[in-house]
Backbone bond lengths (Angstrom), bond angles and torsions (degrees), N, CA, C in turn:
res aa  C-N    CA-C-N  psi(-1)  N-CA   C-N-CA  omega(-1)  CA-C   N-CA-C  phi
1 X - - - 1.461 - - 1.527 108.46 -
2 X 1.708 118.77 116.94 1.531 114.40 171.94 1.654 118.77 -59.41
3 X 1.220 93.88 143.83 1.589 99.00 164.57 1.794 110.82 -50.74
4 X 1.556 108.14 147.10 1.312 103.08 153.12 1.736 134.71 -66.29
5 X 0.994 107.46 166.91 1.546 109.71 171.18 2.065 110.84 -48.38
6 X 1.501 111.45 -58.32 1.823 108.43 172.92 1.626 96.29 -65.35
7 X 1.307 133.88 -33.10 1.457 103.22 -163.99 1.607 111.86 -76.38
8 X 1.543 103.75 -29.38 1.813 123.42 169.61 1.507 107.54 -29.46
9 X 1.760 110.22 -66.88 1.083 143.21 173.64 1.283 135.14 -47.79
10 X 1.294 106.20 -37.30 1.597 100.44 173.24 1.236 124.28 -82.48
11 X 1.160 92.21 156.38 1.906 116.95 171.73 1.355 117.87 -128.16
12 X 1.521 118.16 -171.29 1.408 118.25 -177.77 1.592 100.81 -73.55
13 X 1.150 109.32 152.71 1.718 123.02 161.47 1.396 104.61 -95.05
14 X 1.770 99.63 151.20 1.677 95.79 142.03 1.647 98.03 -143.88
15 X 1.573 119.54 -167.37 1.138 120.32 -158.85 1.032 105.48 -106.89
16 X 1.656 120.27 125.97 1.283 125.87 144.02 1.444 130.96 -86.49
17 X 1.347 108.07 115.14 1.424 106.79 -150.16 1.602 125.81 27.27
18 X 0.806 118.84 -130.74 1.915 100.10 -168.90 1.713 99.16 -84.87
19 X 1.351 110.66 9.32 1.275 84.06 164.69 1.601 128.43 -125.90
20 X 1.174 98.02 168.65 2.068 95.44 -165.93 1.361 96.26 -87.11
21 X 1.642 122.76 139.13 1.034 131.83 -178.20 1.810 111.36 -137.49
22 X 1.438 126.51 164.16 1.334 98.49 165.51 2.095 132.95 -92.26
23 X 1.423 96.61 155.03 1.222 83.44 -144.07 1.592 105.77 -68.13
24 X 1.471 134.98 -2.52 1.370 126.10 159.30 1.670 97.19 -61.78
25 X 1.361 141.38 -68.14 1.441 128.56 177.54 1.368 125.95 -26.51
26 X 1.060 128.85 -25.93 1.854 123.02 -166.18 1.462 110.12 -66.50
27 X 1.648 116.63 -44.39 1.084 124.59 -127.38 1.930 91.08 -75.32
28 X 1.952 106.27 -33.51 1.427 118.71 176.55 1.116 115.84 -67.61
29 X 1.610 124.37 -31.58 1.264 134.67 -177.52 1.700 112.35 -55.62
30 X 1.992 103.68 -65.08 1.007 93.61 158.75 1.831 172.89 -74.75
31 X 2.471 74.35 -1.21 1.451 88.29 161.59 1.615 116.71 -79.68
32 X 1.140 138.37 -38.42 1.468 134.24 166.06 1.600 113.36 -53.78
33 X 1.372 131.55 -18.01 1.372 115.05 164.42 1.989 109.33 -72.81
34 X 1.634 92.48 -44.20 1.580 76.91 -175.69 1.347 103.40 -72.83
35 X 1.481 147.39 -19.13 1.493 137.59 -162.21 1.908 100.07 -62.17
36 X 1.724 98.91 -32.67 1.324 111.17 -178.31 1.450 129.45 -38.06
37 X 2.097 81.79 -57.30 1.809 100.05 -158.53 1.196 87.97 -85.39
38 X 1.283 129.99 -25.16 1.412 98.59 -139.45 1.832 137.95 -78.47
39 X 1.595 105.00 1.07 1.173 87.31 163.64 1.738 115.66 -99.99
40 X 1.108 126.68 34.14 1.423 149.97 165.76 1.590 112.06 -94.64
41 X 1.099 100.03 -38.15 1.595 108.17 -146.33 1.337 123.22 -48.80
42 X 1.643 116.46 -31.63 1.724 135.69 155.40 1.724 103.85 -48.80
43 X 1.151 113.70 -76.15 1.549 119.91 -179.63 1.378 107.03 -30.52
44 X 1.637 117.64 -49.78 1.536 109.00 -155.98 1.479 107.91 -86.98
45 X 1.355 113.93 -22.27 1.331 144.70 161.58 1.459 99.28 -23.97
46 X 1.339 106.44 -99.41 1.317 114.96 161.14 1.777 143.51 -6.42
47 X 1.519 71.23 -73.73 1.784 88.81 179.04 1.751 95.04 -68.76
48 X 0.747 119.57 -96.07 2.120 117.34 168.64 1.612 99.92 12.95
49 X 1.303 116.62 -58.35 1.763 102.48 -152.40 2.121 94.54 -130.80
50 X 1.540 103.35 11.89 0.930 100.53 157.01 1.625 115.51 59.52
51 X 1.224 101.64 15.44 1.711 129.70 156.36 1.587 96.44 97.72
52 X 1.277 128.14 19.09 1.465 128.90 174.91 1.664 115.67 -85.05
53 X 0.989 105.67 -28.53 1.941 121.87 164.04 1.861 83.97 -36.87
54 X 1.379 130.51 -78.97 1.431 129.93 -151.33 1.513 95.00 -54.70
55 X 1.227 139.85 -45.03 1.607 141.85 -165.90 1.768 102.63 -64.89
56 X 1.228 105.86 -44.21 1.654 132.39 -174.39 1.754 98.62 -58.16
57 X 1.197 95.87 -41.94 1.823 104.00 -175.30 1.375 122.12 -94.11
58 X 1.494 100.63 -32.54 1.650 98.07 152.08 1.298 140.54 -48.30
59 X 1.543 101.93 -49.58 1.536 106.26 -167.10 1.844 91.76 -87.00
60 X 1.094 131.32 17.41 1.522 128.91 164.15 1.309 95.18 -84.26
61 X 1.411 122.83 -48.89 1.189 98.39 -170.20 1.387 131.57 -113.17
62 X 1.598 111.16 27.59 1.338 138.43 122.27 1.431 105.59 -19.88
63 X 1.317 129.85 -82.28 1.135 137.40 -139.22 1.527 115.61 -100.77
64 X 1.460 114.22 19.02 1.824 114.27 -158.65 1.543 83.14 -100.49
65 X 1.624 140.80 -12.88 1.302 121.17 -174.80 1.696 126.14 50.52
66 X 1.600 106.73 29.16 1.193 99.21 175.65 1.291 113.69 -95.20
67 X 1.564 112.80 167.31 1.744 128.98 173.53 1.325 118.77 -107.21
68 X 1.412 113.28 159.38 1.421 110.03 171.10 1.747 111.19 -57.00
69 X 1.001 126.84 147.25 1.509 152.93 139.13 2.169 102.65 112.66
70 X 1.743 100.41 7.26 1.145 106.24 -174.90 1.664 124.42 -83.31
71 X 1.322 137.95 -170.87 1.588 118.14 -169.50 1.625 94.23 -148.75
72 X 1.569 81.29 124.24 1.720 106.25 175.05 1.486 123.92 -97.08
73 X 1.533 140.71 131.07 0.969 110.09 153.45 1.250 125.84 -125.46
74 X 1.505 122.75 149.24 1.668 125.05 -176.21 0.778 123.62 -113.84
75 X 1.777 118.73 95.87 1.648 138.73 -173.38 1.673 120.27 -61.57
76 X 0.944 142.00 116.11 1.238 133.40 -178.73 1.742 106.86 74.78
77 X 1.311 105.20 45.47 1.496 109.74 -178.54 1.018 113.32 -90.92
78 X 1.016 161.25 0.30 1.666 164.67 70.83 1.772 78.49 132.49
79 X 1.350 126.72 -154.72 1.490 133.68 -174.44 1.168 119.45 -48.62
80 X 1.922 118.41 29.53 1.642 102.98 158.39 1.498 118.11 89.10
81 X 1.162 132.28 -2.85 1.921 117.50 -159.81 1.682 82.88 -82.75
82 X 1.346 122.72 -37.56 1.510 123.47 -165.28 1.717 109.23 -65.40
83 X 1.392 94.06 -65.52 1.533 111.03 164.37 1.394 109.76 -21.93
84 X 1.688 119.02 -92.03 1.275 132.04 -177.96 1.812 116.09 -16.77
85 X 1.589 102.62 -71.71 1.391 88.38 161.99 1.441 145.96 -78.82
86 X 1.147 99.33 5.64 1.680 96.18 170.52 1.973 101.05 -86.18
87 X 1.603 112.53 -25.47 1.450 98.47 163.67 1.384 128.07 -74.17
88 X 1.451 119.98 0.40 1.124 122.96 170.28 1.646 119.43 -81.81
89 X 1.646 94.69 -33.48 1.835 87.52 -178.68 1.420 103.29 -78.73
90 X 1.914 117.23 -31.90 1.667 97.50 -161.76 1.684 111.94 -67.94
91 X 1.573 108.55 -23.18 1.299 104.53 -173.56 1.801 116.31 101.29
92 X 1.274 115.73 175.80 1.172 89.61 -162.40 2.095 88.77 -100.21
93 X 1.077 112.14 11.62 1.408 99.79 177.90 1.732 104.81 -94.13
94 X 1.799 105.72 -7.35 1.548 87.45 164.79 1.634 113.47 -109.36
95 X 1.384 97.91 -152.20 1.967 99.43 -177.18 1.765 100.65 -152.78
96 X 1.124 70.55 146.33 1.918 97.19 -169.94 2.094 93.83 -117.46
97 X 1.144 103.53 143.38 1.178 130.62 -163.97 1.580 93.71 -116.90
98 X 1.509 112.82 130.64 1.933 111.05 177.16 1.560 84.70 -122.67
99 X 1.485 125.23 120.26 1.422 128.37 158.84 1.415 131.28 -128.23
100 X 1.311 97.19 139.90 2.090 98.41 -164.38 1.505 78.04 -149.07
101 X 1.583 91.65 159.53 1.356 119.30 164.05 1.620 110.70 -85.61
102 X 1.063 96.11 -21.91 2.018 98.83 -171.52 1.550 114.09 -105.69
103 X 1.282 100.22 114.83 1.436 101.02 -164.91 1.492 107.28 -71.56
104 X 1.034 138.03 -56.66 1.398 134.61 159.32 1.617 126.01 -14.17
105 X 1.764 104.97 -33.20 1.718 93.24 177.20 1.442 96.31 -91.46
106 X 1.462 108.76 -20.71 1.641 102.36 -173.45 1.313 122.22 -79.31
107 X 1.385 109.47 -29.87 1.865 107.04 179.49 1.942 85.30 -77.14
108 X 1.373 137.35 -45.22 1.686 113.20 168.94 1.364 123.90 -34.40
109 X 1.489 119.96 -58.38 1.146 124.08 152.42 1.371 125.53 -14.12
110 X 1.516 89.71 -71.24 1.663 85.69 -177.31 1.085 140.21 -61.93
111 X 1.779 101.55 -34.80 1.431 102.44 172.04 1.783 105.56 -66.14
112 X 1.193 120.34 -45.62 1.769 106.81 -171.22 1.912 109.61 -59.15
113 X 1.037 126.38 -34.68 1.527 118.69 139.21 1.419 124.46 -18.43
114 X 1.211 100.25 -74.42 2.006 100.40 -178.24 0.932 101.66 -71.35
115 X 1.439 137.46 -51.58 1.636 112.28 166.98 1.385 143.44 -37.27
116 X 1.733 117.08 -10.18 1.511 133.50 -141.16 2.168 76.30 -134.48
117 X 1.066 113.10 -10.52 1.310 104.74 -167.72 1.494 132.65 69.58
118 X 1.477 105.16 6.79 1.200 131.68 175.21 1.669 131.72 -89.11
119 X 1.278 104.96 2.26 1.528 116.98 -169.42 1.893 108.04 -68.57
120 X 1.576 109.01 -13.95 1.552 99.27 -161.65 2.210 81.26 -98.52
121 X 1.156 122.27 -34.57 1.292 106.78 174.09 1.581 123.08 -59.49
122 X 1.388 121.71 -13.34 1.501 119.97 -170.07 1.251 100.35 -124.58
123 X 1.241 113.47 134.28 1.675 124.70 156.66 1.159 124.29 -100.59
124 X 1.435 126.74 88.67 1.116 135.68 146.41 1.688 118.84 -6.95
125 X 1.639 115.44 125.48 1.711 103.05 174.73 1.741 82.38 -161.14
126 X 1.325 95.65 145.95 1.229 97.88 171.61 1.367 108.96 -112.10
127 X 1.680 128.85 147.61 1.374 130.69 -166.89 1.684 91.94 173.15
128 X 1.391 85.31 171.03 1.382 103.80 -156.35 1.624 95.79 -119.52
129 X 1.589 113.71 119.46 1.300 122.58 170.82 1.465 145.76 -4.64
130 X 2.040 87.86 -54.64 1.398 104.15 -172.94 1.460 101.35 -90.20
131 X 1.146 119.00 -17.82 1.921 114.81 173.82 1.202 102.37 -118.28
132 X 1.440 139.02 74.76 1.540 148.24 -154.41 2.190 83.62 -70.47
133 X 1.331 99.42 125.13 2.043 80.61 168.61 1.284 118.31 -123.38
134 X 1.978 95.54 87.47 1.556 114.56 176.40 1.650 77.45 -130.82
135 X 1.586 95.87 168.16 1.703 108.44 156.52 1.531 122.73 -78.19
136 X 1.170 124.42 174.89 1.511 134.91 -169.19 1.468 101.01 -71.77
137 X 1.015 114.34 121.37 1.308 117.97 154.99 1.601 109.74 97.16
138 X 1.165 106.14 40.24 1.392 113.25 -170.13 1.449 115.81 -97.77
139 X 1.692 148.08 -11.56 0.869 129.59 -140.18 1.466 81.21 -166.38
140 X 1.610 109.74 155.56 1.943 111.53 -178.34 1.643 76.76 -130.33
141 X 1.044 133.12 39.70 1.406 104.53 146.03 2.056 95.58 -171.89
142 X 1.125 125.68 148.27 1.125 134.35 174.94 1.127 132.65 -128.60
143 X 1.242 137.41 83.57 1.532 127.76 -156.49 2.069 93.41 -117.46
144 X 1.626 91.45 175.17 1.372 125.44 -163.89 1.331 123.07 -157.23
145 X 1.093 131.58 106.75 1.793 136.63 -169.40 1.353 91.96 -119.90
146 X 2.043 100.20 118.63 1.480 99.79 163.38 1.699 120.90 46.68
147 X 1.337 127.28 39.78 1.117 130.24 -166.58 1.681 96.70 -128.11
148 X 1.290 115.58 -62.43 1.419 126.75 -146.58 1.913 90.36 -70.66
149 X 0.933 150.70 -3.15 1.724 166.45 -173.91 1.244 95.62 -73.97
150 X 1.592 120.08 -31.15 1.837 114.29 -149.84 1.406 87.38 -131.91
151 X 1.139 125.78 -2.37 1.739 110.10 160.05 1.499 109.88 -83.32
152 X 1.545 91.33 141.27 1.313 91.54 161.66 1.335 152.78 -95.57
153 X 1.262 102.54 -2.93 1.861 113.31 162.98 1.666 90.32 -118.95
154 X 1.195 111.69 107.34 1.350 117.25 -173.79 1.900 95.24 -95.08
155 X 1.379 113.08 -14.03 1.816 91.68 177.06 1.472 101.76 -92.06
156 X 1.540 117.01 -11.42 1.780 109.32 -170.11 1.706 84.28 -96.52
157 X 1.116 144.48 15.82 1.380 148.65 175.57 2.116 102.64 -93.20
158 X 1.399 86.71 -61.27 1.459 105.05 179.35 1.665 108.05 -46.05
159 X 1.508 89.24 -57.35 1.693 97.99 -153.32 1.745 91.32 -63.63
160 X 1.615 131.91 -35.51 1.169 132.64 -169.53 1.934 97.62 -70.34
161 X 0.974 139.05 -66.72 1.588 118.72 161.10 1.257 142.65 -37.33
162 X 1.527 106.23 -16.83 1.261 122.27 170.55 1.725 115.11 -69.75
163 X 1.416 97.71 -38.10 1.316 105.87 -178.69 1.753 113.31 -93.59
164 X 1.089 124.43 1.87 1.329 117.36 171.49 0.986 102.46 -98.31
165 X 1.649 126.42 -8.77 1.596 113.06 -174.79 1.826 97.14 -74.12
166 X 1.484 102.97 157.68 1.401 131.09 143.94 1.852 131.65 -77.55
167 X 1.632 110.73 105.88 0.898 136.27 170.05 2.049 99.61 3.64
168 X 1.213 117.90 119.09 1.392 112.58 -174.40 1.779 113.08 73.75
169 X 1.186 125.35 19.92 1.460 127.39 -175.99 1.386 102.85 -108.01
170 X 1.485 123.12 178.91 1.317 112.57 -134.83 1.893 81.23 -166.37
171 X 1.457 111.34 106.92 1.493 126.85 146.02 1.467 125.23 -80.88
172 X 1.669 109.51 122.88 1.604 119.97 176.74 1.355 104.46 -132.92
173 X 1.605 105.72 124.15 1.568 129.19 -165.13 1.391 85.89 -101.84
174 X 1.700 125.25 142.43 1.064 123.16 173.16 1.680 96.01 -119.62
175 X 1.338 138.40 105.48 1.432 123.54 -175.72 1.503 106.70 -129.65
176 X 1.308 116.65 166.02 1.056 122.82 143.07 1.736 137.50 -49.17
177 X 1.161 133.03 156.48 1.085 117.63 -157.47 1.407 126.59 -141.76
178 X 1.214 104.57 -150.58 1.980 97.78 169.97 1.797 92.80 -134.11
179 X 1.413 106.51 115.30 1.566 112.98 153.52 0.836 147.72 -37.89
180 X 2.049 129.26 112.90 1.429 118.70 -143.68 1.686 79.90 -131.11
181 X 1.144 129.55 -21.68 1.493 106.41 168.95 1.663 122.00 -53.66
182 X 1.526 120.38 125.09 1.651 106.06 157.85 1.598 133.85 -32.10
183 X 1.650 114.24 102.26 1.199 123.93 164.56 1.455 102.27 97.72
184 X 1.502 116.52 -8.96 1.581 94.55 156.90 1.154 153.23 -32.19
185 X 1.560 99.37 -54.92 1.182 116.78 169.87 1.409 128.51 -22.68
186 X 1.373 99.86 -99.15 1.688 106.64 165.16 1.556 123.98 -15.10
187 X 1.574 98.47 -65.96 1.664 92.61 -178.50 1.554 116.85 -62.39
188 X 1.433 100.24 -7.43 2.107 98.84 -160.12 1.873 83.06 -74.83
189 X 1.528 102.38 -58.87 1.540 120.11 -175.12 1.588 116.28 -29.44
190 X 1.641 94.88 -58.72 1.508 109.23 169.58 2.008 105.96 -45.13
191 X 0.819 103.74 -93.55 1.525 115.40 -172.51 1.628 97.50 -23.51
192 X 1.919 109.80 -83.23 1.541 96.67 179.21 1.467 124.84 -7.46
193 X 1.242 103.69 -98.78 1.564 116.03 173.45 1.368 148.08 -53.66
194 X 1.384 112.72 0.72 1.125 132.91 132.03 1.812 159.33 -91.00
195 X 1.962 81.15 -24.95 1.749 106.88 179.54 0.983 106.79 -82.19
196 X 1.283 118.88 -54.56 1.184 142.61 -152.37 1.554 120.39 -62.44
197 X 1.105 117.79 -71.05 1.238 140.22 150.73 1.979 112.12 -25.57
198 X 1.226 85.99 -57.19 1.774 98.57 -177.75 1.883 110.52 -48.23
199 X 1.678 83.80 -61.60 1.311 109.62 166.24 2.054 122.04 -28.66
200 X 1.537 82.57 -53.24 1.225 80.73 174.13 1.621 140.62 -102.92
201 X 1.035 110.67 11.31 1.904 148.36 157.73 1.444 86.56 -50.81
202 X 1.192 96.96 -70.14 1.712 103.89 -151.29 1.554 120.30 -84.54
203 X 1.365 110.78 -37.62 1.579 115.24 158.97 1.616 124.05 -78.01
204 X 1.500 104.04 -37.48 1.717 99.38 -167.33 1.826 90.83 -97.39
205 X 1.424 129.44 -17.60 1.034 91.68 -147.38 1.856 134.68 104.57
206 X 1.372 99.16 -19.36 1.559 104.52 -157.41 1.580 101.78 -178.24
207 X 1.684 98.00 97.20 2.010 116.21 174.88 1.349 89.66 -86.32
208 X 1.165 151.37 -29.39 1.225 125.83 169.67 1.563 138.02 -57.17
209 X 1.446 110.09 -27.70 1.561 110.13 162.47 1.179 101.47 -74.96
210 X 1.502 144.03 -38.92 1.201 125.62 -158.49 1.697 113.64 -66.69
211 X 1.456 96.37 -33.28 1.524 125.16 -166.18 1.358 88.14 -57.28
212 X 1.671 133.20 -62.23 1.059 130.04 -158.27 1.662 116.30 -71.34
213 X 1.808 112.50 -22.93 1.141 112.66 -171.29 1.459 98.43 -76.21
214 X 1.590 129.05 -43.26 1.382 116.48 165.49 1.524 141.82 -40.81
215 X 1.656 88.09 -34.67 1.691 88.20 163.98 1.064 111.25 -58.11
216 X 1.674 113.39 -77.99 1.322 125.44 -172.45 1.511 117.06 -9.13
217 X 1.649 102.30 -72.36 1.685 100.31 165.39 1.561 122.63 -21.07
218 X 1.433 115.38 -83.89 1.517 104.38 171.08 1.082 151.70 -60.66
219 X 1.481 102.41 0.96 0.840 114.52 -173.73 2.363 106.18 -98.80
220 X 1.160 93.18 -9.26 1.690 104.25 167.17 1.121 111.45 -56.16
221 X 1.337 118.06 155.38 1.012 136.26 143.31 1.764 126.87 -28.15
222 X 1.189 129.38 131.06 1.748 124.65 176.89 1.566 95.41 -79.37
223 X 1.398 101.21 170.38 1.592 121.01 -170.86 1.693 93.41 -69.32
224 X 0.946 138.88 -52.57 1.533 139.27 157.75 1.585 113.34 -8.57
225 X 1.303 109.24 -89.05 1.134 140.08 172.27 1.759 120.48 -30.52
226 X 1.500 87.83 -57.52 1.811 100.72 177.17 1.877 93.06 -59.70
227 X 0.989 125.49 -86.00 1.496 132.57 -175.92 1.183 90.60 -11.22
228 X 1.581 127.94 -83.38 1.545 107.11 -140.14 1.525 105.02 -86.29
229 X 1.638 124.29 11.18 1.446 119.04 171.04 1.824 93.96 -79.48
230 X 0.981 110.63 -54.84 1.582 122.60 160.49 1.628 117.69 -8.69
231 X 1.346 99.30 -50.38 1.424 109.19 -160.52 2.291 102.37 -93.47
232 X 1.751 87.96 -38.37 1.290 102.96 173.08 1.777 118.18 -46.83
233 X 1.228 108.70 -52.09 1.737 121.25 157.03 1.702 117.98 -49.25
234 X 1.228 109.46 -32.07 1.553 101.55 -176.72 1.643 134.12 142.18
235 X 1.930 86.79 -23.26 1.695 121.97 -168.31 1.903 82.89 -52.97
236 X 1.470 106.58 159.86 1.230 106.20 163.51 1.544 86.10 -148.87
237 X 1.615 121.04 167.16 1.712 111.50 -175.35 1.758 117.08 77.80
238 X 1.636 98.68 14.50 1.261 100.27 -179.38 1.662 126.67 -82.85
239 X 1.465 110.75 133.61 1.464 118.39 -158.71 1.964 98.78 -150.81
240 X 1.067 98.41 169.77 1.787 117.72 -153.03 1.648 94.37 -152.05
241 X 1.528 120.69 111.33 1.302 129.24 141.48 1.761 115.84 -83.46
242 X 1.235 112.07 131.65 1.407 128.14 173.10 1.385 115.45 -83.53
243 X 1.591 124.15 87.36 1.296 107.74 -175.66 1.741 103.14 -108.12
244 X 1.486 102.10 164.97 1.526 107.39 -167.04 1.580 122.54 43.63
245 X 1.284 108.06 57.12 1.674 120.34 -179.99 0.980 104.50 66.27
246 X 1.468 141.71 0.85 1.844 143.54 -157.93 1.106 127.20 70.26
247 X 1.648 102.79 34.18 1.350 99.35 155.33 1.152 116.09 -91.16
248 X 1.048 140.11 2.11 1.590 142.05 127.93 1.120 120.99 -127.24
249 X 1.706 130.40 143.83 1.048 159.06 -160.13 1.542 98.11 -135.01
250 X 1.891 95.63 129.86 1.690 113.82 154.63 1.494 103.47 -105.95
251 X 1.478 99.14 140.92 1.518 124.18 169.38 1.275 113.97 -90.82
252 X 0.989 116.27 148.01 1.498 121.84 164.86 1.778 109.61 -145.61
253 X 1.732 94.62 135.92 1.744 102.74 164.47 1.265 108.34 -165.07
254 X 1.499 110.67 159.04 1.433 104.09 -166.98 1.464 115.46 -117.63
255 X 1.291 118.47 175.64 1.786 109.25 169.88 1.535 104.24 -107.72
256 X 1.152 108.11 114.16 2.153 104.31 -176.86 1.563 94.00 -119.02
């Protein structure tokens, strides 16, 4: 007995926000949400976390231990705030790498770079997470803000940073999370799915990306979970700060 025409057709799913999609589909899905926000996307930034996103990104890069003349790169760096300071620690004798799949947050990016006077320390490249396209061993530090949520093979994402790191280099996931303060929850849930969305009617234009970025959130991985996918790629030294009760969590693992 032949297959039908949907059974011909299918493939694996994964989730776009609460909903199941196929997993060649996501990758367009989620470039047309960012094509959306993105010249908003600072503003909503803001207003969303009420200017705590910048504290969230600081203390990431607190912890990247880089030096002057050394090489960073920032996967899913969409407009740069991550970027920027990692060109501040390498210095201008090193180079920082800005990479997105979506050209729209990245030429934003770029321009807020040349505005910051920073455009000759960062190289802009656009590429896609799960096939990072540098060679092995290119970079002693690798970070990610709110990025790794909207890939869709998030371990062939991992395992591709794993391999651009340099022997002793050091990956920090900055994500959203799962809430470990008492009674967070609820209220975080509340706000998401109601603020959020609102928020973005009225600033972007469009509650439907917002809608989806809220899923997305819960729909992540818990701080649990991330670690041992972490470890599944190769990271060894893997550890999780809980910032803002856990509604976001930094990762950390290294390549030794």
């Amino acid at each position: 007995m032949s297959d039908s025409p949907d059974q011909r057709t299918a493939g694996p799913t994964v989730d776009f926000g609460y909903e199941r999609v196929a997993a060649a589909e996501k990758a367009g899905r989620v470039r047309a949400v960012f094509d959306s926000v993105a010249g908003r996307y600072d503003l909503m930034n803001d207003l969303m976390s009420f200017g705590v996103h910048r504290l969230w990104k600081r203390f990431l890069l607190s912890q990247t231990g880089l030096r002057p003349g050394q090489r960073a790169l920032d996967v899913a760096g969409g407009t740069g705030d991550i970027a920027a300071g990692l060109a501040r620690q390498v210095g201008e004798s090193g180079l920082v790498v800005l990479s997105d799949i979506n050209m729209a947050m990245l030429a934003h990016g770029r321009d807020r770079l040349l505005d910051r006077g920073l455009a000759g320390q960062v190289m802009p490249v656009q590429g896609n997470a799960e096939r990072l396209p540098f060679r092995d061993a290119s970079f002693d530090c690798v970070t990610i803000g709110f990025g790794l949520r909207n890939v869709t093979d998030k371990a062939a994402a991992l395992r591709s940073m794993y391999r651009v790191l340099r022997p002793g280099g050091q990956l920090l996931i900055l994500e959203f999370s799962k809430p470990v303060a008492p009674g967070l929850g609820p209220v975080y849930d509340a706000y998401s799915f109601a603020v959020l969305p609102a928020l973005g009617r009225l600033i972007a234009s469009d509650a439907g990306s917002y809608r989806y970025l809220a899923e997305s959130i819960r729909m992540f991985p818990d701080q649990a979970t991330l670690t041992g996918m972490m470890r599944e790629a190769g990271f060894e030294g893997c550890r999780h700060h809980n910032l803002s009760g856990g509604i976001v969590a930094l990762h950390r693992g290294w390549h030794y």
